[in-house]
C-alpha positions as CSV (number, residue, x, y, z in Angstrom):
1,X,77.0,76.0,127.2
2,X,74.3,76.2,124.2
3,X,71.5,78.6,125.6
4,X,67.9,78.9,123.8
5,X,64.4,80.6,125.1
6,X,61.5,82.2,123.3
7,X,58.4,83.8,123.4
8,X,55.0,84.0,121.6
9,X,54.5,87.7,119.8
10,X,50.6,87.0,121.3
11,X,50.3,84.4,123.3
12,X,46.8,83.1,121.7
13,X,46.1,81.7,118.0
14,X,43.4,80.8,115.8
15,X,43.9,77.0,114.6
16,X,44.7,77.6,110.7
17,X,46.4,80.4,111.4
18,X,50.5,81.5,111.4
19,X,51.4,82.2,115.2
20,X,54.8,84.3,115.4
21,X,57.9,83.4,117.4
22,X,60.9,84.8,118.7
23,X,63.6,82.4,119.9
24,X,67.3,83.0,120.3
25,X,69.7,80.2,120.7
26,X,73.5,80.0,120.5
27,X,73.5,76.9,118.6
28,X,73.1,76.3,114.8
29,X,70.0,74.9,114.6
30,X,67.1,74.1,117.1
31,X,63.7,71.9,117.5
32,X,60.2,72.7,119.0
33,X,58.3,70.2,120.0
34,X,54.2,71.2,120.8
35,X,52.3,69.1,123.5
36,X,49.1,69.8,124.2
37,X,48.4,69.9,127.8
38,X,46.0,67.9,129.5
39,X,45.6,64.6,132.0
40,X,48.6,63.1,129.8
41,X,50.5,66.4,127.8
42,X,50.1,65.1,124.1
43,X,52.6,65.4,121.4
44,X,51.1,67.8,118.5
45,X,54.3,68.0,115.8
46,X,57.7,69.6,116.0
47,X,59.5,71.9,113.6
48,X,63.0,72.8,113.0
49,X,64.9,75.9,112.7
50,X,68.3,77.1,112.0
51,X,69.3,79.4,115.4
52,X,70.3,82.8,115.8
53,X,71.7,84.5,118.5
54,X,70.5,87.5,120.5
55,X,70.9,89.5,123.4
56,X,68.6,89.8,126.5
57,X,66.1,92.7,126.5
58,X,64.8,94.6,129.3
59,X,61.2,94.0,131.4
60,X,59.6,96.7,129.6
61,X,60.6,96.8,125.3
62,X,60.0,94.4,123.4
63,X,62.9,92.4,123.0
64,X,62.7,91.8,119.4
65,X,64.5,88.6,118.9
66,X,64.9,86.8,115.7
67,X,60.9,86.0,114.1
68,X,59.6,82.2,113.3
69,X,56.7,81.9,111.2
70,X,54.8,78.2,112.2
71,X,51.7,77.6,110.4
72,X,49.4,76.3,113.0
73,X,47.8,72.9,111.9
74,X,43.7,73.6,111.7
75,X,43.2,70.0,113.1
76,X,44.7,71.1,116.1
77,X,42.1,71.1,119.1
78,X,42.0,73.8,121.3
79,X,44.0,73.9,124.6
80,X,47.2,75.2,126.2
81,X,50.2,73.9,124.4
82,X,53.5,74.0,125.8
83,X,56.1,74.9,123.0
84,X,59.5,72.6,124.8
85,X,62.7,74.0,122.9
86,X,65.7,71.9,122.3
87,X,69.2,72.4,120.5
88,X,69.3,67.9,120.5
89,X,68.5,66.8,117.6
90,X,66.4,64.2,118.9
91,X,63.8,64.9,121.9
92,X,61.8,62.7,124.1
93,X,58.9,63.8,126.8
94,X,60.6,66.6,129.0
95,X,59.0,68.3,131.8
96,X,56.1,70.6,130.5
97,X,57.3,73.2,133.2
98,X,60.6,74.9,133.2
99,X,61.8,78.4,133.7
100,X,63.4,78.7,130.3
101,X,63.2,76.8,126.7
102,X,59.4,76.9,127.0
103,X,56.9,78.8,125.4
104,X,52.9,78.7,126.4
105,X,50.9,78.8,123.4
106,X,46.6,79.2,123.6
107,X,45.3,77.5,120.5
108,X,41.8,79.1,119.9
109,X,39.2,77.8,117.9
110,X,38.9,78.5,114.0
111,X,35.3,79.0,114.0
112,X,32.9,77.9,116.9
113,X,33.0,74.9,118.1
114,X,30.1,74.5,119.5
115,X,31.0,73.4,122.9
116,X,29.3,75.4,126.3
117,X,32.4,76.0,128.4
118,X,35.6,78.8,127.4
119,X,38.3,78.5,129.6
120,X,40.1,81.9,130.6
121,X,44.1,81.7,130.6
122,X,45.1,84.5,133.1
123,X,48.3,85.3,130.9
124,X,48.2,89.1,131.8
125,X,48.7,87.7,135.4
126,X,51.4,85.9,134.8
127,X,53.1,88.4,132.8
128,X,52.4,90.7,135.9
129,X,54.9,88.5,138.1
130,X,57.1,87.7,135.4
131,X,60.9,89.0,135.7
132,X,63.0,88.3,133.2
133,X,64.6,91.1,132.1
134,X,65.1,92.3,135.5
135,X,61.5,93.7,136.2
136,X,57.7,93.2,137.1
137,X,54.7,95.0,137.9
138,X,55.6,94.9,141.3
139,X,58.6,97.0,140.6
140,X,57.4,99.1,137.7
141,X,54.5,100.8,135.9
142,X,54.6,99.0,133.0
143,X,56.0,95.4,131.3
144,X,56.4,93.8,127.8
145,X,55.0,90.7,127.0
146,X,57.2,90.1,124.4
147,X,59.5,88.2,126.3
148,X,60.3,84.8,127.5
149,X,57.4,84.0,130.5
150,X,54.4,84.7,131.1
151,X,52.9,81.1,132.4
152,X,56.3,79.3,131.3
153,X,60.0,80.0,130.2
154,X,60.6,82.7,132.3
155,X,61.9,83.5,136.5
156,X,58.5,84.4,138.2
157,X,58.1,86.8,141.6
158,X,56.4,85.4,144.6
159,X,57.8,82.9,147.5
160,X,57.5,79.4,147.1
161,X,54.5,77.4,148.5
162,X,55.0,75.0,151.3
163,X,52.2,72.8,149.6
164,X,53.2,72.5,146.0
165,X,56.9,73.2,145.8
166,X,56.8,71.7,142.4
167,X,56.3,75.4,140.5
168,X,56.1,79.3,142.0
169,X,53.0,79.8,142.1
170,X,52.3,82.9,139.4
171,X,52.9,79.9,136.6
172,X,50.6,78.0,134.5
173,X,52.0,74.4,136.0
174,X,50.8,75.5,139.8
175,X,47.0,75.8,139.2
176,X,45.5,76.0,135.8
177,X,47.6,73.0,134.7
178,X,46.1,70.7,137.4
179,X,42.6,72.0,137.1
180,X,42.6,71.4,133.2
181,X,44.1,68.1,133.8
182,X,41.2,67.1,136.2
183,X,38.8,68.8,133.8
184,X,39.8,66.2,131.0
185,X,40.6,62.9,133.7
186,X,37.0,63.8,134.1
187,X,35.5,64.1,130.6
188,X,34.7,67.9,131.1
189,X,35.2,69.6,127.0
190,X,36.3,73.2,126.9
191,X,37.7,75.4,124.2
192,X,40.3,78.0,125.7
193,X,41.3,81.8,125.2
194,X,43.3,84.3,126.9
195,X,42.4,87.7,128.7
196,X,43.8,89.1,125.6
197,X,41.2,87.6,123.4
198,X,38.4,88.7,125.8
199,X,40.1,92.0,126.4
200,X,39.9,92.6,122.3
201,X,36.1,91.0,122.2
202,X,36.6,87.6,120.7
203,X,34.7,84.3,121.6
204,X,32.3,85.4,124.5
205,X,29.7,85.7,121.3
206,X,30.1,82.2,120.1
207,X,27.3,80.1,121.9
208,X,29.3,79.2,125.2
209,X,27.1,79.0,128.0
210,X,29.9,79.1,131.0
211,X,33.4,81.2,131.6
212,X,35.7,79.4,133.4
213,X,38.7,80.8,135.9
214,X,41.1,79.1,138.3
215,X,43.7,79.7,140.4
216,X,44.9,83.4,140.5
217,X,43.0,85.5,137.9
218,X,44.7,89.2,139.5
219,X,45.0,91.6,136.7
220,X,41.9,92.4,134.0
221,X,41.5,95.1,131.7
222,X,38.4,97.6,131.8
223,X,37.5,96.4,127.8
224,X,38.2,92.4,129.1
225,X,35.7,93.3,132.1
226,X,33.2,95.2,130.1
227,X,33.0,91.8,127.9
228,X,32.5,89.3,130.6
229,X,30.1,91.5,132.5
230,X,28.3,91.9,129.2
231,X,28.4,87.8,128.7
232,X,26.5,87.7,132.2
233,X,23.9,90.4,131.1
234,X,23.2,88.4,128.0
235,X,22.7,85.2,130.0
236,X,26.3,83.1,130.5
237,X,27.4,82.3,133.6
238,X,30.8,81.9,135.1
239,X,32.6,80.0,137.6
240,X,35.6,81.3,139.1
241,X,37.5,78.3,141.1
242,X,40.1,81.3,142.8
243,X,40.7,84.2,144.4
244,X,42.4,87.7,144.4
245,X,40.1,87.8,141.3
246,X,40.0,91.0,139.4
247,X,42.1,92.7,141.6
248,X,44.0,95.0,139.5
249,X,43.3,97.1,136.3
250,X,45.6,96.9,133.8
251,X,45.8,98.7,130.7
252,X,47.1,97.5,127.9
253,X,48.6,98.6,124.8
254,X,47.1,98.9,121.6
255,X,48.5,96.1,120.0
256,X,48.6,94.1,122.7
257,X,52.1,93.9,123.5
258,X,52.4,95.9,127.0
259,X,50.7,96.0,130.3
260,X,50.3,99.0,132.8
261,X,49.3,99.4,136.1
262,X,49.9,102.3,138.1
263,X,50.4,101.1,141.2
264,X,52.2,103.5,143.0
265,X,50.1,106.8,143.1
266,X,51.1,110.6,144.0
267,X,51.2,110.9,148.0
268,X,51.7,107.4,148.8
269,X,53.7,107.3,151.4
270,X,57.7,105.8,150.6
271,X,57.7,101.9,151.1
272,X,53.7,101.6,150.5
273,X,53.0,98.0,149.6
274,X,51.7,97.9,146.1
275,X,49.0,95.0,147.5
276,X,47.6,97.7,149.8
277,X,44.5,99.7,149.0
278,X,46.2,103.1,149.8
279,X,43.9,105.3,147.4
280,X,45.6,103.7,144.2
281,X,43.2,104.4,141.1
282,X,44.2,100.7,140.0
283,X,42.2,99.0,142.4
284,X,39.2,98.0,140.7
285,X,37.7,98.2,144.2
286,X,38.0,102.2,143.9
287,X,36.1,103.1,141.1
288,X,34.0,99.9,140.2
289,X,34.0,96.9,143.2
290,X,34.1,93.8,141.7
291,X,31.7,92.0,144.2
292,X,29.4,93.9,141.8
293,X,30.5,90.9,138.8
294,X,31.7,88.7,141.2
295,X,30.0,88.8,144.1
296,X,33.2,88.8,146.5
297,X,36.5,90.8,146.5
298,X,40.1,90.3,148.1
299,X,39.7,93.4,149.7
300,X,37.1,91.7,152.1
301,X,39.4,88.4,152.2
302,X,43.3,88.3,152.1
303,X,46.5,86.4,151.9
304,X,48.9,84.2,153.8
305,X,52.1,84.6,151.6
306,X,55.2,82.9,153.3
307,X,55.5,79.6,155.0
308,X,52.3,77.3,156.6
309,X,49.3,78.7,157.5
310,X,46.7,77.4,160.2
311,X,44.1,75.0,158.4
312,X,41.2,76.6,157.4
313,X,38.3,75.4,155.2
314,X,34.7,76.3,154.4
315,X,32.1,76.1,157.1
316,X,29.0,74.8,155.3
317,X,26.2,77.0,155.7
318,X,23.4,75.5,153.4
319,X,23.6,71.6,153.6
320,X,21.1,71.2,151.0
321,X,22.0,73.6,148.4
322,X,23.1,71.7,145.0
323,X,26.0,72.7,145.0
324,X,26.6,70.0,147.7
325,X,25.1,67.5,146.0
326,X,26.6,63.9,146.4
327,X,29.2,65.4,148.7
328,X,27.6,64.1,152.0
329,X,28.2,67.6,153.5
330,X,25.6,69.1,155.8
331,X,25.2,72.2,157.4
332,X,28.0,73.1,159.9
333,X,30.0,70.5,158.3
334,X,33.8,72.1,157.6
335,X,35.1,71.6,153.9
336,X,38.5,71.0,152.7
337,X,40.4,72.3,156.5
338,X,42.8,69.0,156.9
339,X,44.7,70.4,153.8
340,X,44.3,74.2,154.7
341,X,42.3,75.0,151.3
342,X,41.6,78.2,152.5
343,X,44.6,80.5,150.8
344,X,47.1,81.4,150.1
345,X,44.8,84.4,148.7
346,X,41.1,84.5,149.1
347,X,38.2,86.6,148.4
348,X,35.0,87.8,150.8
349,X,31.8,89.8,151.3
350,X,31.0,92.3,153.3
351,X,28.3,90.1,155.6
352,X,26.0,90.0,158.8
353,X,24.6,87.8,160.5
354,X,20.6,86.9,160.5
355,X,18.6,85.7,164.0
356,X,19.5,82.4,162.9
357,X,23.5,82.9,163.1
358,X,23.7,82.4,158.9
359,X,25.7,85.0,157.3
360,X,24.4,87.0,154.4
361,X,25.5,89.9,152.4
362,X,25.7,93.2,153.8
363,X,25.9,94.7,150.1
364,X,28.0,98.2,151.2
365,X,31.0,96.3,149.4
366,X,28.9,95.9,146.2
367,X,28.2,92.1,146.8
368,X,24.5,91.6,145.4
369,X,22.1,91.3,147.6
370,X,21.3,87.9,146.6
371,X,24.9,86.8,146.8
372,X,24.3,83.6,148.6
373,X,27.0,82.6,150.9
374,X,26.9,79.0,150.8
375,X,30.7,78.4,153.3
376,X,32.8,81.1,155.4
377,X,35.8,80.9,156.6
378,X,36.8,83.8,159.3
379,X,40.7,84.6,158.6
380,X,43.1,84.5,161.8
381,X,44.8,87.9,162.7
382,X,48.1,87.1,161.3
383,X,47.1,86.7,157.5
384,X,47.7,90.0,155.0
385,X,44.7,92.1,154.7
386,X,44.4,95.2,152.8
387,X,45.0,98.6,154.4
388,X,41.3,99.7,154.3
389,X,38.7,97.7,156.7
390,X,35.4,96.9,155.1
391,X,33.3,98.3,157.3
392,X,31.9,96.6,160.2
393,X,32.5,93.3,158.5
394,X,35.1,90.6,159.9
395,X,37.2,89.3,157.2
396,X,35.9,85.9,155.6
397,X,36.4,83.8,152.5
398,X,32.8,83.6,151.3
399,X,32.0,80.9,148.8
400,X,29.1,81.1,146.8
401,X,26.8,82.4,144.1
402,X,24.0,84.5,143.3
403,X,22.5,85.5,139.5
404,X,21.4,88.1,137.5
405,X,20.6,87.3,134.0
406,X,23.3,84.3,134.4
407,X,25.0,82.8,137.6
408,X,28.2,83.7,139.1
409,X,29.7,81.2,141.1
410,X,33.2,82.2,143.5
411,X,35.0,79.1,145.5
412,X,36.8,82.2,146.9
413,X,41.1,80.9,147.1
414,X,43.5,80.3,144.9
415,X,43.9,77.1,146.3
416,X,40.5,75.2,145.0
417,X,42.9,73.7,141.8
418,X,45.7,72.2,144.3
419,X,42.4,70.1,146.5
420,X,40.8,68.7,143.1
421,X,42.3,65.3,142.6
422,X,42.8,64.6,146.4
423,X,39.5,65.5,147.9
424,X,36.4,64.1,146.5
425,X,34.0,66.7,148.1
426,X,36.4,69.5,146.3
427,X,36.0,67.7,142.9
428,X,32.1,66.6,143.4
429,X,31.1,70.5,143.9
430,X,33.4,71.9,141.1
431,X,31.7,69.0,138.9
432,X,28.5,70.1,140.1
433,X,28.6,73.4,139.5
434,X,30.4,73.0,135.8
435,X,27.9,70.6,135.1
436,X,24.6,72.8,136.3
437,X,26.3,76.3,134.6
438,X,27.6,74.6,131.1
């Protein structure tokens, strides 16, 4: 049986520029075909190579397989393209998702473009769950991404989700795929870049006025953190349509290959669950809470991993905020429940509530003190909460925003991406608030 996979040697590239492959195949010769992925995935050119065999490597080397130079076209636009490999000599319109013979490619701009909104590929997060070669970060300390995964191509860890059994959910196809699909269904232009490029300082300095995140965002870097928290302070905003956001810190290696995360400090006790809080150093939580970027953190939410959950959604607690704008939602009014948006992962404050019965910010979490929570959803006993209780705080996914020099806006679980092209009260806030912060 002819085999053939690949992988990126970075997984982002300026348009004009020569992006590096590595792709081993058993046959003689093999095609790529690029599409660039959108409402309808778009077929961008193909190239052909003679093959070369190699062996698999291990989770963390590099597995240095055979190297493919391909001159990016600068006309390209950028976007997530999906690299589909084939040993036919002839190709039509495959599947843009598969667990091997696929390579995810972020085509960056050549020089700014001039549109307001950068969307954020979470590619350190998918190379966190990826396993090929045997291992992940949720089995070691440290990972290559210089092998096939990382978004596509590659076996992924995680249980399969009873409401999109379509991809696992640590891929691009399960959330950033539908949401950039919806994104360009409904005219909305972006230019794109990966953690890596924010981690290494590109593009937050070229005249975007909102940073956009969906889906599962887990793993940032301190430098890609510094950035974005910096792209705030000077005035951009950012919307982050997920949860279980910033959760972990990873570091990464100089040129940009490997991730760490020590997940598994001194003293913790045998069997510890890397997702708990049990005094690891790699919770941004820690030494640095993210409710002080982003206004909420998983440790004040949590996750329903395996099988259906009860249906939650957002109770609305400011009808009138413009957020909820053309929705026809009022105060008291329960968003998105019949199709259980709340989860599988979600994000809270630390909040109390005022004479009136609204709930507001407590701000001992590091949630700003004019984070506005604009729907709550109370979590049932049986979903996974981290080991360490905020204190005297019930656990809630809090949506909402507040701002600083710029706006941070949170829809608080993963899920947000899976509701937008079935529910139009979903899709009518995320318009409303790309539309206000771009």
């Amino acid at each position: 049986m002819t085999s053939i996979n690949g992988y990126p040697a970075r997984p982002s590239v300026r348009a004009g520029e020569v992006i590096r492959l590595h792709i081993a195949t058993s046959a003689p010769r093999f095609r790529i075909d690029f599409y660039r992925w959108g409402a309808t995935p778009q077929h961008a050119g193909h190239t052909e190579w003679p093959g070369r065999t190699a062996d698999p490597g291990t989770f963390d080397r590099d597995w240095q397989w055979p190297a493919y130079e391909f001159p990016v076209p600068p006309g390209w636009s950028s976007g997530v393209y999906i690299a589909v490999l084939s040993t036919e000599p002839d190709s039509c319109t495959p599947p843009m998702d598969s667990r091997e013979a696929r390579i995810l490619l972020v085509v960056t701009p050549a020089a700014p473009s001039g549109r307001k909104i950068l969307y954020k590929i979470p590619t350190f997060t998918y190379q966190a769950y990826n396993t090929a070669g045997g291992g992940s970060l949720y089995s070691a300390s440290q990972v290559t991404m210089r092998r096939p995964g990382g978004g596509v191509g590659g076996p992924a860890k995680g249980l399969p989700d009873p409401y999109d059994s379509t991809s696992p959910r640590q891929t691009f196809a399960h959330w950033d795929a539908p949401f950039i699909a919806w994104m360009q269904e409904n005219r909305i232009e972006s230019d794109f870049c990966t953690d890596l490029d924010l981690h290494e300082g590109r593009h937050l300095n070229d005249g975007y006025r909102l940073l956009v995140s969906a889906g599962h965002d887990e793993y940032w870097s301190t430098d890609a953190r510094r950035n974005i928290t910096a792209f705030r302070d000077a005035g951009g905003n950012i919307a982050n349509f997920g949860a279980n956001t910033c959760w972990w810190r990873v570091d990464v290696a100089p040129d940009g290959a490997g991730l760490s995360c020590a997940k598994f400090p001194p003293g913790a006790p045998t069997g510890t669950d890397p997702d708990s809080s049990y005094g690891c150093p790699d919770h941004w939580w820690e030494s640095e809470p993210e409710n002080v970027l982003l206004g909420v953190s998983y440790r004040n939410g949590g996750g329903h991993w395996e099988g259906p959950r009860a249906p939650l959604g957002f109770t609305v607690t400011d009808g009138d905020h413009w957020i909820f704008s053309g929705t026809g939602l009022r105060t008291g009014d329960v968003l998105g429940r019949e199709a259980a948006l709340i989860g599988y992962e979600c994000d809270g404050a630390a909040y109390e509530l005022d004479a009136a019965g609204r709930p507001g910010p407590t701000g001992q979490d590091g949630t700003p003190k004019d984070f506005e929570i604009l729907g709550i959803a109370p979590l049932p006993s049986d979903w996974n909460f981290a080991a360490r209780e905020p204190a005297n705080s019930p656990r809630a996914a809090t949506l909402g925003l507040y701002t600083a020099a710029g706006t941070v806006f949170t829809a608080a679980t993963t899920d947000w991406a899976r509701l937008l092209a079935t529910d139009p009260q979903v899709a009518s806030i995320t318009r409303n608030v790309i539309t206000r912060l771009s």
